[in-house]
N, C-alpha and C positions, 0 to 999 in steps of 0.2 A: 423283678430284679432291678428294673431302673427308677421303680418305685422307692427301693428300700434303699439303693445309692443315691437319691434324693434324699431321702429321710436321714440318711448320716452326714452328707456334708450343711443340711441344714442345721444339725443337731451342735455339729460341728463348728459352724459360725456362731450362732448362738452363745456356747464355751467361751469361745475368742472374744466375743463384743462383751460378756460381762468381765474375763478378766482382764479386757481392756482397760473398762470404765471403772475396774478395780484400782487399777493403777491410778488412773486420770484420781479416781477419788483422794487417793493416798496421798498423794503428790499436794494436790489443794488441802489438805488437811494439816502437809510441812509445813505449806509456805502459809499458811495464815498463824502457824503457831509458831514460826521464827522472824515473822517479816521485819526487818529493822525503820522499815521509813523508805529506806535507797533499795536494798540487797536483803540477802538472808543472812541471819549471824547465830549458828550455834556453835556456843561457847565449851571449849571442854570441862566437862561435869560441872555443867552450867544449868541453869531450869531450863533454857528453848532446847541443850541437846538431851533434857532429860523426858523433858515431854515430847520429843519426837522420837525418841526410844519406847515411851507408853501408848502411842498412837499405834506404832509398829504393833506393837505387844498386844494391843487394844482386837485388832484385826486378828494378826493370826489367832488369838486364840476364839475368835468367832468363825475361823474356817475352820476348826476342830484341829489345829497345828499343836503340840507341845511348845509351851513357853517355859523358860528358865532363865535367873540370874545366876551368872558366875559370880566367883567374890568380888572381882572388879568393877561388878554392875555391869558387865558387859549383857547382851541380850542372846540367847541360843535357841532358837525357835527349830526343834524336830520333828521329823515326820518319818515315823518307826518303821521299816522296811518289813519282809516276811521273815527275812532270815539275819535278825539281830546281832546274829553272830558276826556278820560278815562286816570289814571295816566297814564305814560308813563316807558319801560320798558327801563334801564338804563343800561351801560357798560362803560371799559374805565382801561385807565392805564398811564404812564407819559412816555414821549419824552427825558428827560434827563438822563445819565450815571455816574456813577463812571469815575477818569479817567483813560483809558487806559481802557477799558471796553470792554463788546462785542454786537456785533450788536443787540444783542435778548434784551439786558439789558431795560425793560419796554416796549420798541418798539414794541416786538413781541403780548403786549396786545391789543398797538394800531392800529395793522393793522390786529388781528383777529378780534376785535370788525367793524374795515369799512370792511373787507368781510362777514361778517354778515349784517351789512346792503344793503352791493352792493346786495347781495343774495338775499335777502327778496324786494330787489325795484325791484328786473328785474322778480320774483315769483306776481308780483302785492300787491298795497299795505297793508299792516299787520292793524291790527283790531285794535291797541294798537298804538302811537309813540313809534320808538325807538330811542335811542339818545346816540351816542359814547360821549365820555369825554377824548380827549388828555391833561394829566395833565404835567404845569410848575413844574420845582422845586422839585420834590416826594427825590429823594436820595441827595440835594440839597448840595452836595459834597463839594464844595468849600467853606461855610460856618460852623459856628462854632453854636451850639445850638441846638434847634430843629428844624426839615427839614419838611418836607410833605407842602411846601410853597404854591405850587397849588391847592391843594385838600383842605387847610385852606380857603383858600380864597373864593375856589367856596361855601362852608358854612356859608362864613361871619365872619369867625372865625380870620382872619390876620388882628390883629390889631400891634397898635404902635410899640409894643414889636420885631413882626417878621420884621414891615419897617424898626423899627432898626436897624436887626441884620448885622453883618461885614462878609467881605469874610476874610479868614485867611491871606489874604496879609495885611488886614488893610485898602485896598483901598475901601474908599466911604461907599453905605450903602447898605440894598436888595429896600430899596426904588429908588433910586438911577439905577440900575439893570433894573427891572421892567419900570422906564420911560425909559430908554434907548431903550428895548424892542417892545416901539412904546403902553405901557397899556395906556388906559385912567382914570387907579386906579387911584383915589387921594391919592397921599402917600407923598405928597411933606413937611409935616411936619411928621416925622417919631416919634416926641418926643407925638404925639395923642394916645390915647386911644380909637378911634372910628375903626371898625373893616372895612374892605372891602363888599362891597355890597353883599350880595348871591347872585349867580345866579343860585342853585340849592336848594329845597324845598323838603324834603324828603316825604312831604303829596300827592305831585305831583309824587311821583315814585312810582309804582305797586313794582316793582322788581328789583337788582340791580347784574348784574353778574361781578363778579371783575376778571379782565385778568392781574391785574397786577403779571410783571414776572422776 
């Protein structure tokens, strides 16, 4: 018996130091892909917050997670529960920084929310779907008005108004941004009043734990 309770909290350690060294990886894989010189700087729908969105993406789908783009380009990483039916329990935070920023800057929501799921898929899987939500745009820094651009969107809520809006240099538009990004939004008339498709159903989520940081 104190054999085999040996063999599970060693097993158990073990678990813990790799998706420690999970994280620790993650984290140095951001910061060398947005380092500015001084701080961190990803840009919304920018290349450093586009490729820390594919690093993300890179990973979970190497722990066997479900990867998906919303039309936003937001990032939706799931991990199917037994019973699909049931809403599904929700997490998540955004990819992008202030500039000159530090590497925890929303990041650190989005890579506790995938070692939660990495955890829970190698534990077998959870009774419930859970579902990370890496969000575009959240401190949407380089723009003038109101920001939380990713999280609008995953609602249905970015209409005309936000495809509008301007980066403070004046150049172009967030519609503009967003295709560049590689989304499949339709945002090419930004002067519309029709919102971006939801891809999140709040009737669909049991629970919603916010890592944003």
């Amino acid at each position: 018996m104190l054999d085999r309770t040996a063999q599970t909290v060693s097993t158990q350690s073990l678990v813990t130091d790799r998706l420690r060294q999970l994280a620790i990886d993650l984290f140095s894989a951001l910061r060398d892909a947005s380092f500015d010189g001084v701080g961190i700087s990803r840009e919304t729908y920018g290349k450093s917050e586009t490729k820390a969105m594919e690093i993300v993406a890179g990973i979970a789908a190497r722990e066997g997670l479900r990867v998906e783009w919303d039309p936003a380009r937001n990032l939706v990483i799931t991990l199917p529960g037994r019973h699909p039916d049931l809403p599904a329990i929700g997490t998540g935070s955004h990819l992008d920084s202030v500039p000159v920023g530090g590497n925890y800057d929303g990041a650190a929501g989005v890579v506790a929310g995938l070692i939660a799921l990495v955890a829970a898929r190698r534990s077998g899987p959870p009774a419930r779907t859970m579902r990370l939500y890496a969000l575009r745009g959240e401190e949407s820094a380089g723009f003038d008005g109101p920001c939380y651009f990713g999280s609008r969107a995953l609602f249905g809520q970015l209409g005309g108004a936000g495809f509008a809006a301007r980066p403070r240099s004046g150049e172009t538009t967030l519609a503009d941004w967003i295709r560049r990004a590689g989304a499949g939004l339709a945002a090419s008339n930004p002067s519309s009043k029709r919102s971006a498709a939801a891809s999140c159903r709040p009737g669909r989520t049991a629970l919603y734990v916010s890592n944003v940081s």
